[in-house]
N, CA, C and O atoms as CSV, one atom per row, in Angstrom:
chain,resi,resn,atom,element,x,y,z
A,1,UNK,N,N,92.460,125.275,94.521
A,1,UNK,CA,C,92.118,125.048,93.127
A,1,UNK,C,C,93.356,125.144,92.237
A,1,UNK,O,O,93.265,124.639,91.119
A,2,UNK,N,N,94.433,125.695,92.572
A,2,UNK,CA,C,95.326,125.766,92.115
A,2,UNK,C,C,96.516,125.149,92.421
A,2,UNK,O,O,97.341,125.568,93.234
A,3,UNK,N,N,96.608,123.973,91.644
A,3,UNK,CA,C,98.123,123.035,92.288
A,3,UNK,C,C,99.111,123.267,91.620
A,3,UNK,O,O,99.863,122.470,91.059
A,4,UNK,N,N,99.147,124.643,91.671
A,4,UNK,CA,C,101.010,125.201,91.869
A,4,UNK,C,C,102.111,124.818,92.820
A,4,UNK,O,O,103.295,124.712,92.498
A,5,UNK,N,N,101.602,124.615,94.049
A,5,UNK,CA,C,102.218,124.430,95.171
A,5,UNK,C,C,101.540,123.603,95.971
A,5,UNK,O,O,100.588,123.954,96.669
A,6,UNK,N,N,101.956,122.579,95.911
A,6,UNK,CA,C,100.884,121.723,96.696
A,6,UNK,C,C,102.020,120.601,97.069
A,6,UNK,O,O,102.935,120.232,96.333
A,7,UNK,N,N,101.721,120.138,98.438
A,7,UNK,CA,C,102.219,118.817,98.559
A,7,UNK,C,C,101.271,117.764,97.950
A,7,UNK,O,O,100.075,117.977,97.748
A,8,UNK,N,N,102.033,116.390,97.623
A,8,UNK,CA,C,101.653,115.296,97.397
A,8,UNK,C,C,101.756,114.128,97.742
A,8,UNK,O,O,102.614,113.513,97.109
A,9,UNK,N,N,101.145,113.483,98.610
A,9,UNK,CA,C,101.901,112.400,99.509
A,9,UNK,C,C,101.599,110.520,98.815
A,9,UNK,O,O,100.631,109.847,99.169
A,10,UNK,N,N,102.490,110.112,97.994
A,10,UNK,CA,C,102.246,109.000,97.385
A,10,UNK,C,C,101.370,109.039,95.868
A,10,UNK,O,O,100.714,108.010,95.703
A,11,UNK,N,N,101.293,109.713,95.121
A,11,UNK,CA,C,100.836,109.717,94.320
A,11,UNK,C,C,100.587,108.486,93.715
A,11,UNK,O,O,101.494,107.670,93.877
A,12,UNK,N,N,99.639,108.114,93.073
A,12,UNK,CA,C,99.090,106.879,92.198
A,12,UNK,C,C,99.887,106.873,91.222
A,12,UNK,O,O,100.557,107.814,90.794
A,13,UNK,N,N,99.804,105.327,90.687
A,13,UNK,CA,C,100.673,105.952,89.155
A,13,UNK,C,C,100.092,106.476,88.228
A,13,UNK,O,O,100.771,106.743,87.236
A,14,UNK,N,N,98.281,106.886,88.223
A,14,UNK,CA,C,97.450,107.374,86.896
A,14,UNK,C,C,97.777,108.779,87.718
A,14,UNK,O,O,96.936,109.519,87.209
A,15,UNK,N,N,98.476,109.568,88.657
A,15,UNK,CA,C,98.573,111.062,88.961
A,15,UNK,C,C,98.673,111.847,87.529
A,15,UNK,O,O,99.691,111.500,86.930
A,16,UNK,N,N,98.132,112.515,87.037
A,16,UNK,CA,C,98.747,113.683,86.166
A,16,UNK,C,C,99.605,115.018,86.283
A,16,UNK,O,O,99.253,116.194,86.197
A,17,UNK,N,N,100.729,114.496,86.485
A,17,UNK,CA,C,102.166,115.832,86.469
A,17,UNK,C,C,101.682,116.562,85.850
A,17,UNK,O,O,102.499,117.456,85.633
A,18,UNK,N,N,100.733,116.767,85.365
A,18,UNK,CA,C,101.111,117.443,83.765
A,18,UNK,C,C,100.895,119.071,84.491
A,18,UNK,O,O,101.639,120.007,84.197
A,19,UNK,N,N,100.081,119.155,85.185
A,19,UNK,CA,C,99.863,120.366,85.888
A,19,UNK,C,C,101.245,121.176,86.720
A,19,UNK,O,O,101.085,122.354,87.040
A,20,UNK,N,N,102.043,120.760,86.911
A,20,UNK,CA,C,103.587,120.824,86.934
A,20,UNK,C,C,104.529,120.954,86.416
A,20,UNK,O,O,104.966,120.071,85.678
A,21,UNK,N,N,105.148,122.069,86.620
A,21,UNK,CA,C,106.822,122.269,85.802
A,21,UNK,C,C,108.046,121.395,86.235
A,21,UNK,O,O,108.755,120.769,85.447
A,22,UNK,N,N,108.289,121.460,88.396
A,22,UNK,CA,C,108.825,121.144,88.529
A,22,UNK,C,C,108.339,120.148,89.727
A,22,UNK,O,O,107.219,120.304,90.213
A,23,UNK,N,N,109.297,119.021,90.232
A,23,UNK,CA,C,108.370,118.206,91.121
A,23,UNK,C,C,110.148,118.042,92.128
A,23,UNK,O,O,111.213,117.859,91.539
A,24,UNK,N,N,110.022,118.165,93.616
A,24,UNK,CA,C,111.073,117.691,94.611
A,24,UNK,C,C,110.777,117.000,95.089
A,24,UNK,O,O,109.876,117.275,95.882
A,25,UNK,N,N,111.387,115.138,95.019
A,25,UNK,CA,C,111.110,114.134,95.510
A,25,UNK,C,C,111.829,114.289,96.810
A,25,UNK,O,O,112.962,114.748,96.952
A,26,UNK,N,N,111.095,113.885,97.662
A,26,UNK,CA,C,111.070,113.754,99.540
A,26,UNK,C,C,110.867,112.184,99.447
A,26,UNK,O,O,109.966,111.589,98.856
A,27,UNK,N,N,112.224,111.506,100.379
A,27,UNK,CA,C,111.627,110.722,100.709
A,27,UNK,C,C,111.942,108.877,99.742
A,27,UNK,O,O,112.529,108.900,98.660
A,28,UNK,N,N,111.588,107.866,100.187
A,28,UNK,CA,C,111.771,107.030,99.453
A,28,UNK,C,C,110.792,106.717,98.123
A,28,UNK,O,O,109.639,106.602,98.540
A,29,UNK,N,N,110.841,106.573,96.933
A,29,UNK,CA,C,109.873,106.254,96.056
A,29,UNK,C,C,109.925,104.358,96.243
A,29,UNK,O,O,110.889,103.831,96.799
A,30,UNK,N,N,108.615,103.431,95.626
A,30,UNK,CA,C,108.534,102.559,95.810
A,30,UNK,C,C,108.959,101.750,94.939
A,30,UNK,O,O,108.835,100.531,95.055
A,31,UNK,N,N,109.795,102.618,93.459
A,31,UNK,CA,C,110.621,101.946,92.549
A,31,UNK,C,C,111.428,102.664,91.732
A,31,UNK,O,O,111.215,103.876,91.742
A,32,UNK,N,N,112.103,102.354,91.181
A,32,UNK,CA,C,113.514,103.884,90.454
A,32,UNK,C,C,112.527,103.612,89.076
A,32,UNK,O,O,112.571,104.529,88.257
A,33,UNK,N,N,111.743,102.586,88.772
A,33,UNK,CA,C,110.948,102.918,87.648
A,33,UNK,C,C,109.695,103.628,87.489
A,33,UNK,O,O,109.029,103.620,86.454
A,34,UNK,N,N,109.287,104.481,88.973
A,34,UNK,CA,C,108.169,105.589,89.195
A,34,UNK,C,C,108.682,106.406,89.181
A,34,UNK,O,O,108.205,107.411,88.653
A,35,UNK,N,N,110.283,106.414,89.915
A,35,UNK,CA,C,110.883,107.346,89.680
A,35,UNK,C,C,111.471,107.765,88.730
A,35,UNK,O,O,112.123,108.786,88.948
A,36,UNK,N,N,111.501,107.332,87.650
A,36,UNK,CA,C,112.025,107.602,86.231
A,36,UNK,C,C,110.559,107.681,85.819
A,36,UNK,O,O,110.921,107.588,84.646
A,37,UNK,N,N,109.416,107.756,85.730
A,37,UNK,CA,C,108.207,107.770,85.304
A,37,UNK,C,C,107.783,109.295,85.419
A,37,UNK,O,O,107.492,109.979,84.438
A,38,UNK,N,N,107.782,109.691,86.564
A,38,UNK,CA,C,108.128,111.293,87.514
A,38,UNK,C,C,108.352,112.017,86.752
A,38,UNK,O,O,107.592,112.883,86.319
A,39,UNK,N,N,110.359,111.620,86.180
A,39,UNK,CA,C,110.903,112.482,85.732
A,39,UNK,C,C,110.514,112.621,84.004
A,39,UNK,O,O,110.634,113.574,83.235
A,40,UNK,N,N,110.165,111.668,83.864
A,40,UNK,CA,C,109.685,111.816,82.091
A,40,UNK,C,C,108.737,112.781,82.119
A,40,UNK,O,O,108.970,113.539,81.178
A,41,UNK,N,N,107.566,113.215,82.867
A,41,UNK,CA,C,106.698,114.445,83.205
A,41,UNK,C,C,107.314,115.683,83.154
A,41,UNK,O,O,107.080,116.550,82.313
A,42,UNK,N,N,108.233,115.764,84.212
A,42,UNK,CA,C,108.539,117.168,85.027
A,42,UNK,C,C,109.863,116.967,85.127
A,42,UNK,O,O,110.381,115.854,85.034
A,43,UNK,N,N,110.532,118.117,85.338
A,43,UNK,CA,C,112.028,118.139,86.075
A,43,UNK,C,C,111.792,117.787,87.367
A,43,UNK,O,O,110.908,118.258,88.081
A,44,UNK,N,N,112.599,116.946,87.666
A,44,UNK,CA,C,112.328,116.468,89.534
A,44,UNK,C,C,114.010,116.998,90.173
A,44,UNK,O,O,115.127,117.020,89.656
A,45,UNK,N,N,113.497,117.363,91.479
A,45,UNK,CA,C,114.965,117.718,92.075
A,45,UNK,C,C,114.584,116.676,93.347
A,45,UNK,O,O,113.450,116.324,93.670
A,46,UNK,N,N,115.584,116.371,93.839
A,46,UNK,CA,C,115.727,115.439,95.285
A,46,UNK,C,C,116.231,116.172,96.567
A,46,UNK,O,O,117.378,116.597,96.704
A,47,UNK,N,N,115.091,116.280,97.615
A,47,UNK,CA,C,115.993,116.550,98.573
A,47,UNK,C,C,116.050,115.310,99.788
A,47,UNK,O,O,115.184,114.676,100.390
A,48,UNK,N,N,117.477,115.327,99.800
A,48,UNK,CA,C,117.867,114.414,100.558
A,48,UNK,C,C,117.810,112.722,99.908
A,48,UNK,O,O,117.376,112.685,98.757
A,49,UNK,N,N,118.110,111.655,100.378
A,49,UNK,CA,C,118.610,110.300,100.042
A,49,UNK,C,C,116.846,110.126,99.077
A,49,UNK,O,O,115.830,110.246,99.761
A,50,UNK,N,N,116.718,109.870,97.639
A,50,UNK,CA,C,115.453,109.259,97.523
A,50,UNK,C,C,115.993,108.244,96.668
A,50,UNK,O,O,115.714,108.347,95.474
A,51,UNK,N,N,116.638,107.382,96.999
A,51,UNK,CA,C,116.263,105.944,96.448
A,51,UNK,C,C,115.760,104.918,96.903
A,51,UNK,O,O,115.644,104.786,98.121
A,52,UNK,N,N,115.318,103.895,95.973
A,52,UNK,CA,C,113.852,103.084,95.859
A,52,UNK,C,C,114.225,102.687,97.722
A,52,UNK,O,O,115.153,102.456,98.497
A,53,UNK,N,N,112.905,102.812,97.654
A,53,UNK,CA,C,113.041,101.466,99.109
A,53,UNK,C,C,111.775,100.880,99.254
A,53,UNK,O,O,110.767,101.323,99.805
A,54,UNK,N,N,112.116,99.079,98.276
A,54,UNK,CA,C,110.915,98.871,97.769
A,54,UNK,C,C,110.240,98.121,99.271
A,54,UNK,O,O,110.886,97.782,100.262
A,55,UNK,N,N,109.081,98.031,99.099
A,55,UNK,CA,C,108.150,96.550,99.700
A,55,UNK,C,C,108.690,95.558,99.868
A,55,UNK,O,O,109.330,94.968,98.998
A,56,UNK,N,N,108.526,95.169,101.080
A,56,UNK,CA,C,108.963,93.399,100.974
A,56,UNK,C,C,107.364,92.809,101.533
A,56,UNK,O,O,107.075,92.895,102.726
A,57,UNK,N,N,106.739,92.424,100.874
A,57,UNK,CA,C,105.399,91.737,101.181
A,57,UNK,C,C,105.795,90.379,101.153
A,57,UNK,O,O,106.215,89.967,100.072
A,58,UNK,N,N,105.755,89.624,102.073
A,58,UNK,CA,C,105.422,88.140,101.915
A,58,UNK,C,C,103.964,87.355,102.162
A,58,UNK,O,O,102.978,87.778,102.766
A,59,UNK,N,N,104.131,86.260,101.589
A,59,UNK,CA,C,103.507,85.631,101.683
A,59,UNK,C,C,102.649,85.453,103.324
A,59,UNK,O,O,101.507,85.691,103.719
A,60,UNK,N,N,103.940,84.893,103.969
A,60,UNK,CA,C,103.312,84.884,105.167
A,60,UNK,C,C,103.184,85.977,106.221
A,60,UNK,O,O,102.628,86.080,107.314
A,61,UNK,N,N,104.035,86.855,105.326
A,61,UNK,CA,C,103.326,88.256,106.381
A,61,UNK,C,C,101.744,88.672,105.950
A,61,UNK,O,O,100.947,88.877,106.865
A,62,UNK,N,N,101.316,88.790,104.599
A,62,UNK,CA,C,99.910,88.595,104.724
A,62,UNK,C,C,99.085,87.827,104.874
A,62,UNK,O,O,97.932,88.094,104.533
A,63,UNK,N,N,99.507,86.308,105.583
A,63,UNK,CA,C,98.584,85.717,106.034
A,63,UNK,C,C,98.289,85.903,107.277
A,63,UNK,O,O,97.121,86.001,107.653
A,64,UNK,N,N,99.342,85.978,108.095
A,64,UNK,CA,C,99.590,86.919,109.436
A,64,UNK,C,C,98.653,87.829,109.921
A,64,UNK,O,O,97.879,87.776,110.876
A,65,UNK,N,N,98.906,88.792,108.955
A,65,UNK,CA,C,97.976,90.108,109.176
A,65,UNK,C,C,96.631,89.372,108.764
A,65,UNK,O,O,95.852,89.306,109.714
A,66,UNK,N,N,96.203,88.854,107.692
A,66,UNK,CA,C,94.543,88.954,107.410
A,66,UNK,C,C,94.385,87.547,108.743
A,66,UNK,O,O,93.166,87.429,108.871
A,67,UNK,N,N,94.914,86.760,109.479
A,67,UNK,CA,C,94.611,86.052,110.627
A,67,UNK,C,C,94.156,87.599,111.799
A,67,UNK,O,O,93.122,87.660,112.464
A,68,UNK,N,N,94.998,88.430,111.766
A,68,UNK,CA,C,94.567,89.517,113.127
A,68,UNK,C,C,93.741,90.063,112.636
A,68,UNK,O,O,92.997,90.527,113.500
A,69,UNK,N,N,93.140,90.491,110.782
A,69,UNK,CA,C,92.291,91.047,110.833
A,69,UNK,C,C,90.662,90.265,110.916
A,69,UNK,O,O,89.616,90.771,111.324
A,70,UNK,N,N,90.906,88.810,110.348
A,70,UNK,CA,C,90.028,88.317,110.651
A,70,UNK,C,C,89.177,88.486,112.154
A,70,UNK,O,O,88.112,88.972,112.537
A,71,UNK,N,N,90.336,87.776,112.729
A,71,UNK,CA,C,90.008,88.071,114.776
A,71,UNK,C,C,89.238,89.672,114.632
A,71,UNK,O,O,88.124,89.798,115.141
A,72,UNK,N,N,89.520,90.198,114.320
A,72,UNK,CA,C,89.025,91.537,114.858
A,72,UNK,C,C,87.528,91.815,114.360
A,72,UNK,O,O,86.675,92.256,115.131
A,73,UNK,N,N,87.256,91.510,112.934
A,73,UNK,CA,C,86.152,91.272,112.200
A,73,UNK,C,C,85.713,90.350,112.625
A,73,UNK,O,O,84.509,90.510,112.429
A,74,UNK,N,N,85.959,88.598,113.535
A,74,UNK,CA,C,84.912,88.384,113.942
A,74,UNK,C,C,84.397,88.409,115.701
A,74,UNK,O,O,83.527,87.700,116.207
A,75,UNK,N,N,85.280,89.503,116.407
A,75,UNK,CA,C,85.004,90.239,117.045
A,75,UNK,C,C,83.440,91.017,117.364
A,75,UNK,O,O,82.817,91.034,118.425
A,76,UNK,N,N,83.157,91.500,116.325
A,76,UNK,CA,C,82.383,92.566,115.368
A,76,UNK,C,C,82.922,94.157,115.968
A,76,UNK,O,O,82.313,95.205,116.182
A,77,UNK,N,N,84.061,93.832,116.082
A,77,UNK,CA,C,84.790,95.286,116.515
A,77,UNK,C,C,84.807,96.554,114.973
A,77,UNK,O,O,85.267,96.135,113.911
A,78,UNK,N,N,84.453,97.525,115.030
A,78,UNK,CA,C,84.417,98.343,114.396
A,78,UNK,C,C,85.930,98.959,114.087
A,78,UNK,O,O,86.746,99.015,115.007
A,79,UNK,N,N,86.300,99.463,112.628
A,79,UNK,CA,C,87.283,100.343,112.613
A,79,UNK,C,C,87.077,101.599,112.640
A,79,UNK,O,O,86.603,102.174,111.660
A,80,UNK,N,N,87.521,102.481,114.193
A,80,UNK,CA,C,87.412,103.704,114.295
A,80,UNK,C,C,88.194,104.537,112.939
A,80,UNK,O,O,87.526,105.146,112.103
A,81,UNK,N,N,89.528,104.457,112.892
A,81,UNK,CA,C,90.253,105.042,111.660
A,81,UNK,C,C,91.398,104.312,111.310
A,81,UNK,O,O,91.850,103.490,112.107
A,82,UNK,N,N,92.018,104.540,110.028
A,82,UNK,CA,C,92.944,103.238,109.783
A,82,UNK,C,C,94.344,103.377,110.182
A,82,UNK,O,O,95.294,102.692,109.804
A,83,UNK,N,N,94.337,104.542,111.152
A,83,UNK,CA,C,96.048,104.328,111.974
A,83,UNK,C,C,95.147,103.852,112.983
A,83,UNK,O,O,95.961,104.340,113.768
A,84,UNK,N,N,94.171,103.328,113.799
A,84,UNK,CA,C,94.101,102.444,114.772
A,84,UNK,C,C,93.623,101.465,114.201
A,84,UNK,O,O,93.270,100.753,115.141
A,85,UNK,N,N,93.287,100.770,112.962
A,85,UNK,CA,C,93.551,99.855,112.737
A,85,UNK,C,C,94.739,98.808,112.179
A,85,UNK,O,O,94.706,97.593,111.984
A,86,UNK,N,N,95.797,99.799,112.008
A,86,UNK,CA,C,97.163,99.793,111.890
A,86,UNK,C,C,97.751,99.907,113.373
A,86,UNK,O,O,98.938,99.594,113.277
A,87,UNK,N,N,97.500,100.162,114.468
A,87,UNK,CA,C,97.915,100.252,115.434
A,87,UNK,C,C,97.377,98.661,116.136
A,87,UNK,O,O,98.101,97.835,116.691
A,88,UNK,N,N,95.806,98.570,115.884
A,88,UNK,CA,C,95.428,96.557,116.346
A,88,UNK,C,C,96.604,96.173,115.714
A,88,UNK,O,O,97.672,96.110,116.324
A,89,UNK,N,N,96.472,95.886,114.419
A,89,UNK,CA,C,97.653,94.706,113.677
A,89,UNK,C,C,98.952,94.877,114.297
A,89,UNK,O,O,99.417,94.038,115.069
A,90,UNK,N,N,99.689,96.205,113.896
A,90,UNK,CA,C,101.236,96.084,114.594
A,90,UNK,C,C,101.345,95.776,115.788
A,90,UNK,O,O,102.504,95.682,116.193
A,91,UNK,N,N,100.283,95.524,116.727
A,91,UNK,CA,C,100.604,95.453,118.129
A,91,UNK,C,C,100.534,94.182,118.476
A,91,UNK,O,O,100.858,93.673,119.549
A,92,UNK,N,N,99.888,93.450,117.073
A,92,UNK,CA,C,99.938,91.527,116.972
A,92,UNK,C,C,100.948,90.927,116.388
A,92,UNK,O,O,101.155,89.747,116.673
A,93,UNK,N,N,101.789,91.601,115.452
A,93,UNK,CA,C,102.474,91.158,114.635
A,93,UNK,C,C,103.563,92.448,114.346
A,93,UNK,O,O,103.270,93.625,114.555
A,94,UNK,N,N,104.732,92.031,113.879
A,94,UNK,CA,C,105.675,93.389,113.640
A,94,UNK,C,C,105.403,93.640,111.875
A,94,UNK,O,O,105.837,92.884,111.006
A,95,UNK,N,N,104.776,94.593,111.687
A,95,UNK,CA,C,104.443,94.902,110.563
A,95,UNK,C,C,104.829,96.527,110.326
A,95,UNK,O,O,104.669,97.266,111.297
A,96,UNK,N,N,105.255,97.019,109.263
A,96,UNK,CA,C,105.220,98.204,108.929
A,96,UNK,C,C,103.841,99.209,108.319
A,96,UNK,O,O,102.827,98.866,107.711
A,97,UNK,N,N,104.148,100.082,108.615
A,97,UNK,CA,C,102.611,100.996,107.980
A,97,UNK,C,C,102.504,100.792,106.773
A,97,UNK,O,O,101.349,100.635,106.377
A,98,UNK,N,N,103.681,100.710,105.687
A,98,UNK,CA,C,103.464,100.977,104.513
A,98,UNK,C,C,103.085,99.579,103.980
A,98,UNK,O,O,102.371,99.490,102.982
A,99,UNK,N,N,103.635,98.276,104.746
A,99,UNK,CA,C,103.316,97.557,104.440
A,99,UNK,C,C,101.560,96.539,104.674
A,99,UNK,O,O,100.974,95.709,103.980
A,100,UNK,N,N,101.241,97.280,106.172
A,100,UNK,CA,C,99.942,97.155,106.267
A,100,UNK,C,C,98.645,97.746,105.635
A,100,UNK,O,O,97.469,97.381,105.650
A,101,UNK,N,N,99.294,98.779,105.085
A,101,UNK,CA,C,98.144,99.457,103.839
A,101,UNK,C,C,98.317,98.844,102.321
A,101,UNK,O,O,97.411,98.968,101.497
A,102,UNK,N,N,99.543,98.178,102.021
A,102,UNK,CA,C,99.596,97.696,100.699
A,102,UNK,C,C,98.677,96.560,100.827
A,102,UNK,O,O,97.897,96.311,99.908
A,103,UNK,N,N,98.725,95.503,102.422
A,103,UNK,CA,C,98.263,94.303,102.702
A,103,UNK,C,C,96.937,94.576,102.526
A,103,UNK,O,O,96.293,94.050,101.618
A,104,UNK,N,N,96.476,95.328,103.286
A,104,UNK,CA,C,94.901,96.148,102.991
A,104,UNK,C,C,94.209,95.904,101.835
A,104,UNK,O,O,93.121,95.346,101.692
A,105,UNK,N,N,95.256,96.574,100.693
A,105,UNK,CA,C,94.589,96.580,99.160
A,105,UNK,C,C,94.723,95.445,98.817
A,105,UNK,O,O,93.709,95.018,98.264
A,106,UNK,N,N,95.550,94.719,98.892
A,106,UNK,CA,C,95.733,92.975,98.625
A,106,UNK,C,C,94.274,92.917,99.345
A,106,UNK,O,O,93.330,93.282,98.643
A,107,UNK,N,N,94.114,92.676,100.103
A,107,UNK,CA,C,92.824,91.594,100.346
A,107,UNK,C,C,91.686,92.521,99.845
A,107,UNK,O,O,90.639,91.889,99.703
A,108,UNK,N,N,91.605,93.598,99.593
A,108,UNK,CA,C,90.492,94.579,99.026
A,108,UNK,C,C,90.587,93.525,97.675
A,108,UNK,O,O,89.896,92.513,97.555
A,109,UNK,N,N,91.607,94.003,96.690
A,109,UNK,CA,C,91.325,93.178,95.797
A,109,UNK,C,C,91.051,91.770,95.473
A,109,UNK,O,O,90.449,91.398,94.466
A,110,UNK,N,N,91.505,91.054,96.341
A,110,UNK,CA,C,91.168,89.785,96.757
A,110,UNK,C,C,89.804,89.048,96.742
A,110,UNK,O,O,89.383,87.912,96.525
A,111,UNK,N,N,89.153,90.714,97.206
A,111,UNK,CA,C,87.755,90.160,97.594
A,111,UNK,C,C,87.690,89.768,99.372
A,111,UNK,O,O,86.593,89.647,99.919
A,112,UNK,N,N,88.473,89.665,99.839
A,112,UNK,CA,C,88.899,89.161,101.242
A,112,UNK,C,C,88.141,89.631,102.088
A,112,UNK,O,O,87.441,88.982,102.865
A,113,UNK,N,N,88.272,91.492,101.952
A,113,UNK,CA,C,88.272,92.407,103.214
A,113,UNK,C,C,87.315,93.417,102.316
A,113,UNK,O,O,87.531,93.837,101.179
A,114,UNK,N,N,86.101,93.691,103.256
A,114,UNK,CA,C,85.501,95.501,102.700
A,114,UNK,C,C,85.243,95.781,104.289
A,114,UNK,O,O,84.990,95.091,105.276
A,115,UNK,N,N,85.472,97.355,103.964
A,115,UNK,CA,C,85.225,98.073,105.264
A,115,UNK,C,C,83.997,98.593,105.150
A,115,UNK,O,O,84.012,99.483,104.300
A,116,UNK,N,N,82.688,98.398,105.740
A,116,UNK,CA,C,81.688,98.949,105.636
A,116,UNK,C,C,81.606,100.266,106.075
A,116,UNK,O,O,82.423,100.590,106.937
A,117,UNK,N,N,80.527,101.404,105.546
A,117,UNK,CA,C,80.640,102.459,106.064
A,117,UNK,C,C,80.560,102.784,107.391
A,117,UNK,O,O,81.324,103.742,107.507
A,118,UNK,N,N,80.236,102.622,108.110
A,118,UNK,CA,C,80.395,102.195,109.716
A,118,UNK,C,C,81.442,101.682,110.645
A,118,UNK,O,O,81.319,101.612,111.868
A,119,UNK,N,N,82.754,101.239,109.766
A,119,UNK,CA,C,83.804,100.955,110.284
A,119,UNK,C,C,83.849,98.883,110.919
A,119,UNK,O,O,84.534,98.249,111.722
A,120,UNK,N,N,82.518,98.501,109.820
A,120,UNK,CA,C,82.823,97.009,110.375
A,120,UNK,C,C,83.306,96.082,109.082
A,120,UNK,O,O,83.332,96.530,107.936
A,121,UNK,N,N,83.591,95.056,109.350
A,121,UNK,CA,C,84.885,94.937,108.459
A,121,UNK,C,C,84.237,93.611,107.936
A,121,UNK,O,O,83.964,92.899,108.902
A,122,UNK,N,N,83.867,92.983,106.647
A,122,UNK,CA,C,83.292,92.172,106.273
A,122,UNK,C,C,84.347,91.170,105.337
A,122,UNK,O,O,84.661,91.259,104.150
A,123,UNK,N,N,84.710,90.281,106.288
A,123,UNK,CA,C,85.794,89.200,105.729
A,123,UNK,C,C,85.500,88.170,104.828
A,123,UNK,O,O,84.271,88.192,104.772
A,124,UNK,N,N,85.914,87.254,104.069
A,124,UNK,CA,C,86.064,86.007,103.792
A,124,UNK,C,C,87.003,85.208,103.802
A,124,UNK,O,O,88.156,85.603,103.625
A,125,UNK,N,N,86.650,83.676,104.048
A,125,UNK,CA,C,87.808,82.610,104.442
A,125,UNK,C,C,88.098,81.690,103.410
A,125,UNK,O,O,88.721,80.635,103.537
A,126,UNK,N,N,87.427,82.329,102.008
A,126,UNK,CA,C,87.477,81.077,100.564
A,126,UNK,C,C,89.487,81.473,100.188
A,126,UNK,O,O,90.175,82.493,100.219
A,127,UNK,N,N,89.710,80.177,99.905
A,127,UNK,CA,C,90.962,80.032,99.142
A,127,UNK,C,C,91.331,81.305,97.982
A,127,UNK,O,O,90.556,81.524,97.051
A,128,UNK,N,N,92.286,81.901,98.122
A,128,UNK,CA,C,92.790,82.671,96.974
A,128,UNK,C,C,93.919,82.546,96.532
A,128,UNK,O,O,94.806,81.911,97.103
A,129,UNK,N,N,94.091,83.407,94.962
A,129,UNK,CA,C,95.610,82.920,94.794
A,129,UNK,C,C,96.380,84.912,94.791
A,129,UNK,O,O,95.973,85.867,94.130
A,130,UNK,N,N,97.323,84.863,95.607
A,130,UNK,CA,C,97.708,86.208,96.013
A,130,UNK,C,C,98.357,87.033,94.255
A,130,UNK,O,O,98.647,88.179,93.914
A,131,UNK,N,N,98.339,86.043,93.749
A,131,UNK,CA,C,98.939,86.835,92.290
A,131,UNK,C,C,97.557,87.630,91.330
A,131,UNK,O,O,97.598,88.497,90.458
A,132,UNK,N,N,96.940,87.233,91.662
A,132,UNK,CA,C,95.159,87.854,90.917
A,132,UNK,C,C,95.145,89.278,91.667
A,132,UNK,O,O,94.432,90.060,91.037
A,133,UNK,N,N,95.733,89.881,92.863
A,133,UNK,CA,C,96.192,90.627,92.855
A,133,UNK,C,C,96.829,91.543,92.485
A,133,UNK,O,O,97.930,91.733,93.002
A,134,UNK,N,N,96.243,92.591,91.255
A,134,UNK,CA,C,97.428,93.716,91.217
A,134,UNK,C,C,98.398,94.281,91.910
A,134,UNK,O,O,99.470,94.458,91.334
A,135,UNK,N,N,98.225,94.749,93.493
A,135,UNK,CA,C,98.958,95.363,93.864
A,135,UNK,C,C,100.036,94.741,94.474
A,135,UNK,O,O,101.088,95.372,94.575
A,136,UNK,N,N,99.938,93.424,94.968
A,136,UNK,CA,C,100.950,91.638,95.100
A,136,UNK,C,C,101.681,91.934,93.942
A,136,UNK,O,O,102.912,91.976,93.944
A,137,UNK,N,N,100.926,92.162,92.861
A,137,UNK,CA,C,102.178,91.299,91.586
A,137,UNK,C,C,103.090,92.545,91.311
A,137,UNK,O,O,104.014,92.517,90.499
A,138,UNK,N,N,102.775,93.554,92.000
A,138,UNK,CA,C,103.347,95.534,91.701
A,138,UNK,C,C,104.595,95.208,92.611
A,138,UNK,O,O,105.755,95.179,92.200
A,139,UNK,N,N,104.215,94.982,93.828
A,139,UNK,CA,C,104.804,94.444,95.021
A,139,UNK,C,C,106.321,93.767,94.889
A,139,UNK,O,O,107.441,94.101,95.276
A,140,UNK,N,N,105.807,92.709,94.186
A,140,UNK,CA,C,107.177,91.721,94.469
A,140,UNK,C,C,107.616,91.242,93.541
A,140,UNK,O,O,108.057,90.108,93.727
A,141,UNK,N,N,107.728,91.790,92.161
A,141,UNK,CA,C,107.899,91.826,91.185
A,141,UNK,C,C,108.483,93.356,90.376
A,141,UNK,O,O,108.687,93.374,89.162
């Protein structure tokens, strides 16, 4: 109940610091402008190398991936948890984790992809445009 001391792993950008004096960035942030966002909150200290190391999402790396996730959804294969469903995709395609969970929310928002509570994965194949995407236009921009 008390987040005095707490780790935080990726924070959103609506997080509220405010509960914080001081914050030690670990690690790469996904832009020096979250990371200047951070520090307007709280005093931040760094341990070790934290500069940006942004996303590279392409185009055709998420068409890539939503082709293996399709296959798998029309499979009717279930997702046990989402490092083995990160473990199907990378083992089809060379993809990164961070980048297969951003791809994720792309087609979430898309409309593309929902994971039913049960772990089955309910696709669509209608035309989209990847910029109606928030987390695309966060991405590569």
């Amino acid at each position: 109940m008390n987040p005095e001391n707490q780790i935080v792993v990726a924070p959103s950008g609506n997080f509220d610091f405010g509960f914080y004096q001081q914050v030690i960035l670990v690690g790469h942030p996904l832009t020096e402008g979250y990371k200047a966002y951070i520090s307007k909150k709280v005093k931040t200290y760094a341990l070790g190398d934290v500069s940006a190391n942004p996303l590279e999402l392409s185009s055709v790396t998420l068409r890539t991936a939503y082709k293996h996730v399709y296959e798998l959804a029309a499979a009717r294969n279930r997702v046990q948890s989402m490092p083995k469903f990160y473990a199907y995709v990378s083992s089809r395609m060379n993809i990164g984790e961070t980048e297969f969970y951003a791809a994720i929310k792309v087609f979430e928002q898309l409309g593309l992809l929902k994971i039913g509570e049960r772990g089955l994965l309910e696709v669509s194949r209608r035309s989209v445009n990847l910029e109606n995407s928030v987390a695309y236009r966060n991405i590569i921009h």
